[in-house]
N, C-alpha and C positions, 0 to 999 in steps of 0.2 A: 504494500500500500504506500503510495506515494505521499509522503509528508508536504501538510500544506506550507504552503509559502510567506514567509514573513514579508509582511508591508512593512515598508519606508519608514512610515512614519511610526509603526513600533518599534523599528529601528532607533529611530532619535530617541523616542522614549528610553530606551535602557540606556541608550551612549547620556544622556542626562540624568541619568536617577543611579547609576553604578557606584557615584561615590556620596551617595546621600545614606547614610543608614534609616533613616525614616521612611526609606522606600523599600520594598519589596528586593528591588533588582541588584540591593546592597548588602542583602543578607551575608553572601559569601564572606566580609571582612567579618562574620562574626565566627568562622570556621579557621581562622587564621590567628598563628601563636607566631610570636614574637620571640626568639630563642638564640641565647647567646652563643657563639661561636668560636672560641678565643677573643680573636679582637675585631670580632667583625657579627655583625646580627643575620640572621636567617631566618625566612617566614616561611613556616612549617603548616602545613594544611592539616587540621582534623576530619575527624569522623563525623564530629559533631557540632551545634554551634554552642558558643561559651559567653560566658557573662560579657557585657562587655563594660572592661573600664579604662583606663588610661591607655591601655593598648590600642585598644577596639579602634581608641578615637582618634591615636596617631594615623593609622593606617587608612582609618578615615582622610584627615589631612590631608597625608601624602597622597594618597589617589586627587582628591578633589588639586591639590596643586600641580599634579602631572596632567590631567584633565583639563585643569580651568578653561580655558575660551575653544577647545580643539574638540569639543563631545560631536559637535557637527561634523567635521572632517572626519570623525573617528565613521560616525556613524554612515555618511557616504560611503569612505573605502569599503565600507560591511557590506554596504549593499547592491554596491557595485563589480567587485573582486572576487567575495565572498574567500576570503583569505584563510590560509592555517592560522595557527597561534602564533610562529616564528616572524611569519610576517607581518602581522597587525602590531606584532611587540616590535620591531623593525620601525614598522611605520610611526607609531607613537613617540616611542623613544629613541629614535635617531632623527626623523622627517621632519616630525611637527614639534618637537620641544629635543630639550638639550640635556632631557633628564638622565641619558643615558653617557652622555659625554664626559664626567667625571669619574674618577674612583673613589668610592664614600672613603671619607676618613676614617681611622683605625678608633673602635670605642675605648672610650677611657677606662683606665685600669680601675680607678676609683668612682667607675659606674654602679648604683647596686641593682642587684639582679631585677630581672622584671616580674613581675607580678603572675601566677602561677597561672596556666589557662583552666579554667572551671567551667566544666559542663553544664548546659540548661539541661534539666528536666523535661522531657517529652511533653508535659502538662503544662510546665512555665513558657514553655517556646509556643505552644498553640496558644496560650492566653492573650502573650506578648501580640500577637500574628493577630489576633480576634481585635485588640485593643487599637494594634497602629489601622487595621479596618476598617474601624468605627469615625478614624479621625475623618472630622467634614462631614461626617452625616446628616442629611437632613434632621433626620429625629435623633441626632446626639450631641445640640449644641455644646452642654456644657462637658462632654467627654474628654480629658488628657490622658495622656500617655503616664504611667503609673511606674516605678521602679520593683527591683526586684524584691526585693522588702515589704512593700507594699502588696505586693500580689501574694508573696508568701504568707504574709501575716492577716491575710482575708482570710475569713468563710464563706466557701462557696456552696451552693446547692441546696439541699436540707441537714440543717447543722443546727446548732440547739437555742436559734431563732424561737420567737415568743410567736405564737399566731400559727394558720396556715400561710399566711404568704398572701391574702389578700387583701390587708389591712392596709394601712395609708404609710409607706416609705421614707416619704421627702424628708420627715423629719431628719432621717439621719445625714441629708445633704451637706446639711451645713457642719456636722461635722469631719466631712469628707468620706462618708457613708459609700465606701466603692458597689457592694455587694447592690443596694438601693438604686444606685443610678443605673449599675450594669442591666437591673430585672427590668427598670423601668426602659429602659432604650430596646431590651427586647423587645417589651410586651406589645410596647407604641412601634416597634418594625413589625412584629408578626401580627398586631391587630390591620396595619396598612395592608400585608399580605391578603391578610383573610377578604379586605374590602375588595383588592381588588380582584380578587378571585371571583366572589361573588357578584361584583362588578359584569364581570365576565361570562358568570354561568345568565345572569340576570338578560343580559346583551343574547345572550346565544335562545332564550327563551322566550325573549321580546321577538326575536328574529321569526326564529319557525311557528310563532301562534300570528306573526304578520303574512308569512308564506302559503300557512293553512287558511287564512284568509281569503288571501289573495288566489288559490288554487278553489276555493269551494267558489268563491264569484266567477271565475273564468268558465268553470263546471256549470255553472246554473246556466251563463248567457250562452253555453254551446248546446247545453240543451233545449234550452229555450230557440235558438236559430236551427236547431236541427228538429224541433217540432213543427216553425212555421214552416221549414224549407218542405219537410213531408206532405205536410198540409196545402202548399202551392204545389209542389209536383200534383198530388191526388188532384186538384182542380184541374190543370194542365189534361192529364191524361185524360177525365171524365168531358172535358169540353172535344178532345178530339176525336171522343170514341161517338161522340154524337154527329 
């Protein structure tokens, strides 16, 4: 089966969102450790993605500064060439910037070590991914991006909450009530679903009782024109049998 074809302009999309971590398409720097080497750093790819702190954000950085003004260019060559890896690294870093033209200098002996890399959680990383989702949503003005702290130290689901879950939330708002605002951004997205769902079934039942309408009046006037027409032929033939 033949893989669909990337458009252009998802193209652009990712050659601009690659060094943003707020975007989907920048996940990858949260799979990448930072790892000393003598006197020289190595970025070591995981299995998994990892917390991201002072590291996460360098690497962030650096991409957004070997990128800055060249996402477009980048994103042409892609679409154009459709290149290996050797040569888009080529192209970035020899063609369009000068990133590659030096030799990093040797790291300081009295560097201290970098900070360990630390796995997310399969549960914390789908939250994270649900959470940057929500950002911009219509029905989730007041939604922010939460830390990891924050997310761990929530209850989530049915946990030993007062009530069934029906009762009035907002309270907790104000005191930064994550668990409250996450139920209420559902319940106002899946109550929109259900509208327009039934929106929908509503439309599709408007339609065929207008169809059935419309089919039983077509039905009466052919019957009705195929009663007169019977009716003038019978005269017809009785006039010339005379």
């Amino acid at each position: 089966m033949k893989s669909p074809r990337i458009s252009e302009y998802q193209i652009i999309e990712i050659s601009e969102n690659v060094c943003n971590l707020k975007k989907q398409e920048a996940d990858w720097i949260l799979k990448i450790d930072i790892v000393e080497q003598g006197d020289r750093l190595e970025l070591v790819e995981q299995d998994f993605e990892g917390q991201c702190n002072s590291e996460c954000k360098t690497i962030e950085r650096a991409c957004q500064d070997v990128m800055d003004y060249s996402d477009t260019d980048v994103a042409e060559y892609l679409y154009k060439t459709k290149p290996d890896l050797d040569s888009l690294k080529s192209f970035l870093c020899k063609d369009l910037t000068k990133a590659c033209s030096k030799t990093p200098p040797p790291v300081p002996k009295n560097r201290a070590p970098g900070e360990p890399f630390v796995a997310k959680s399969s549960k914390e990383a789908e939250m994270e991914k649900l959470m940057r989702s929500m950002q911009g949503m219509p029905g989730a003005p007041g939604m922010q991006m939460y830390s990891r702290e924050d997310l761990m130290n929530q209850k989530f689901g049915d946990g030993d909450g007062d009530g069934d879950g029906d009762g009035d939330d907002d309270d907790d708002d104000d005191e930064g009530g994550f668990p409250s605002k996450l139920g209420k951004v559902i319940r106002e997205k899946e109550s929109k679903k259900n509208d327009w769902k039934q929106g929908i079934i509503k439309g599709i039942q408007d339609t065929s009782k207008s169809l059935k309408n419309h089919a039983n009046r077509v039905s009466r006037r052919m019957r009705k024109w195929w009663a007169q027409w019977k009716k003038s032929s019978s005269k017809t033939a009785g006039k010339k049998e005379l």
